[in-house]
C-alpha positions in Angstrom: -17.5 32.9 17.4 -13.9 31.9 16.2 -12.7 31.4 13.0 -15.0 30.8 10.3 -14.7 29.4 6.9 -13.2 32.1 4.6 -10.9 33.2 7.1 -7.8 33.6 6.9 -5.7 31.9 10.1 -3.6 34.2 12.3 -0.2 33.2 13.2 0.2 31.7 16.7 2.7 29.8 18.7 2.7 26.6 20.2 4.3 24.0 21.7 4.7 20.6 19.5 5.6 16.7 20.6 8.7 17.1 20.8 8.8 19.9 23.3 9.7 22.6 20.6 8.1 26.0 19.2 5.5 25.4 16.8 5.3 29.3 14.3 2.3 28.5 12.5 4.0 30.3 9.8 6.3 27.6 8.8 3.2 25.9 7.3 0.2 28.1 7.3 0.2 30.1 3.7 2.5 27.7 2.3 1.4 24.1 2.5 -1.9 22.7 2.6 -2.9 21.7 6.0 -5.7 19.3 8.1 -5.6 20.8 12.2 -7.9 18.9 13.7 -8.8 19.5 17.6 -10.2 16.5 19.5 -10.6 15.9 23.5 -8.2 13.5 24.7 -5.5 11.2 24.4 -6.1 7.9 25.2 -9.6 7.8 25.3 -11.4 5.7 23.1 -12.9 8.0 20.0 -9.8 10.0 20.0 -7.4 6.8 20.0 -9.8 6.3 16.8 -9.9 9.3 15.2 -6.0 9.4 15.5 -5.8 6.1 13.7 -7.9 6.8 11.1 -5.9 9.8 10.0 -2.8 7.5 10.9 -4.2 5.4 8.1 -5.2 7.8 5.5 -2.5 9.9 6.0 -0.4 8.6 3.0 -3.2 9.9 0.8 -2.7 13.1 2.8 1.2 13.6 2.1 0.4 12.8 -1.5 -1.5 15.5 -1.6 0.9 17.4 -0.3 -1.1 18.3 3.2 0.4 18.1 6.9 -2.0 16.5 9.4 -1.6 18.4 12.7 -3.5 17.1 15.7 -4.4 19.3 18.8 -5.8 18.7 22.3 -4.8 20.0 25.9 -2.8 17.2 26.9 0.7 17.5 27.8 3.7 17.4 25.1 4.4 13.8 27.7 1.2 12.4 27.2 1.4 13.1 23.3 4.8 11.8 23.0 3.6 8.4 24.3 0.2 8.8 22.4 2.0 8.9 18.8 4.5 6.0 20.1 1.8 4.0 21.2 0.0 4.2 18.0 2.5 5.0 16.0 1.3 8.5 14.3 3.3 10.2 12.1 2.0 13.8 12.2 2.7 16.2 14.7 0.7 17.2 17.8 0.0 20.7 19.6 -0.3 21.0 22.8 -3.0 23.3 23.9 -3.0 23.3 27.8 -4.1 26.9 28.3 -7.1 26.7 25.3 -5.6 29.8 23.6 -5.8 27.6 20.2 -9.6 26.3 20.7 -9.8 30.2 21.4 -8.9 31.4 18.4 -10.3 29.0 16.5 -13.6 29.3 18.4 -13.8 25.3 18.9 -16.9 25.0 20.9 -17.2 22.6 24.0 -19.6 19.6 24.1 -22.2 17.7 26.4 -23.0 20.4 28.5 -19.2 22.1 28.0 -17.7 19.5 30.2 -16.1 17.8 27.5 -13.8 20.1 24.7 -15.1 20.1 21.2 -13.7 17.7 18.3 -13.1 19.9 15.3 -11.7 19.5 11.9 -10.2 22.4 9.9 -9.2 22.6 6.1 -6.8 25.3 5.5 -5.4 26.0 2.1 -1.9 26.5 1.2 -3.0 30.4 1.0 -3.9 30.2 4.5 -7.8 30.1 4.3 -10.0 28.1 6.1 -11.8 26.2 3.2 -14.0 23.8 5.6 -14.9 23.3 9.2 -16.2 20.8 10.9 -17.4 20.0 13.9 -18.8 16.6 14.8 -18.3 14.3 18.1 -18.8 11.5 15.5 -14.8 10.7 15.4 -15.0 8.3 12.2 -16.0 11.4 10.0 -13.1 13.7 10.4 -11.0 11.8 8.2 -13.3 11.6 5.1 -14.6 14.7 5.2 -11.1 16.3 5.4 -9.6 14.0 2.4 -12.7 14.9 0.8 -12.5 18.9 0.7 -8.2 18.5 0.1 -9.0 16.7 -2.9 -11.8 19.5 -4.0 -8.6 21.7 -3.5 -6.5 20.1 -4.5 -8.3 19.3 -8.6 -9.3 23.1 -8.6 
């Protein structure tokens, strides 16, 4: 089942870009943060969906929020991903699933292809929107739209 909206996200450990240990804790409960999961580099919704938070993503650190991206490919293959596009948030590298675990990230088409999920934590470290949608274009807006709810509360 995963996480859930409401919940509040364990700390876990991962590796980033750069090769380095990710502590959820350095961000989780203090910042606001988007972590959205998504399939693959390189592939053509992805390569979009990255963009498009690429291009918001001013609006983002305005608000104070970190964008954090997530998908099975290697800390290689999301080093050239960001320099390709040039992305300025941070990527996890989820090789084993243990993050799609815990977040309960379903798989799509027939669970041949991983699940694109969107999560809205608050800077308490509460899951204030999921969502789940292999439409790649909608991630962006619906996540600016719930940080600024959060935000003007």
């Amino acid at each position: 089942m995963g996480l859930q909206v409401g919940d509040k996200v364990p700390e876990f450990i991962a590796t980033n870009d750069k090769g380095e240990h990710f502590l959820s804790s350095d961000i989780i409960g203090k910042k606001n943060l988007v972590l959205y999961f998504y399939p693959k580099n390189f592939t053509p919704g992805c390569t979009k969906e990255a963009c498009n938070f690429r291009d918001s993503y001013v609006d983002f650190e305005n608000l104070g929020v970190e964008v954090i991206g997530i998908s099975a490919d290697s800390i290689k293959s999301h080093t050239r991903f960001k320099n390709t596009y040039k992305l300025p948030f941070m990527f996890l590298s989820d090789s084993n699933g243990e993050l799609r675990k815990l977040f309960g990230v379903k798989s799509e088409v027939l669970g041949l292809l991983p699940g694109r999920e969107t999560y809205v934590i608050d800077e308490k470290g509460i899951i204030q929107l999921k969502f789940n949608s292999m439409k790649a274009s909608e991630h962006v807006s619906k996540a600016l739209e719930k940080i600024k709810e959060i935000v003007n509360e």
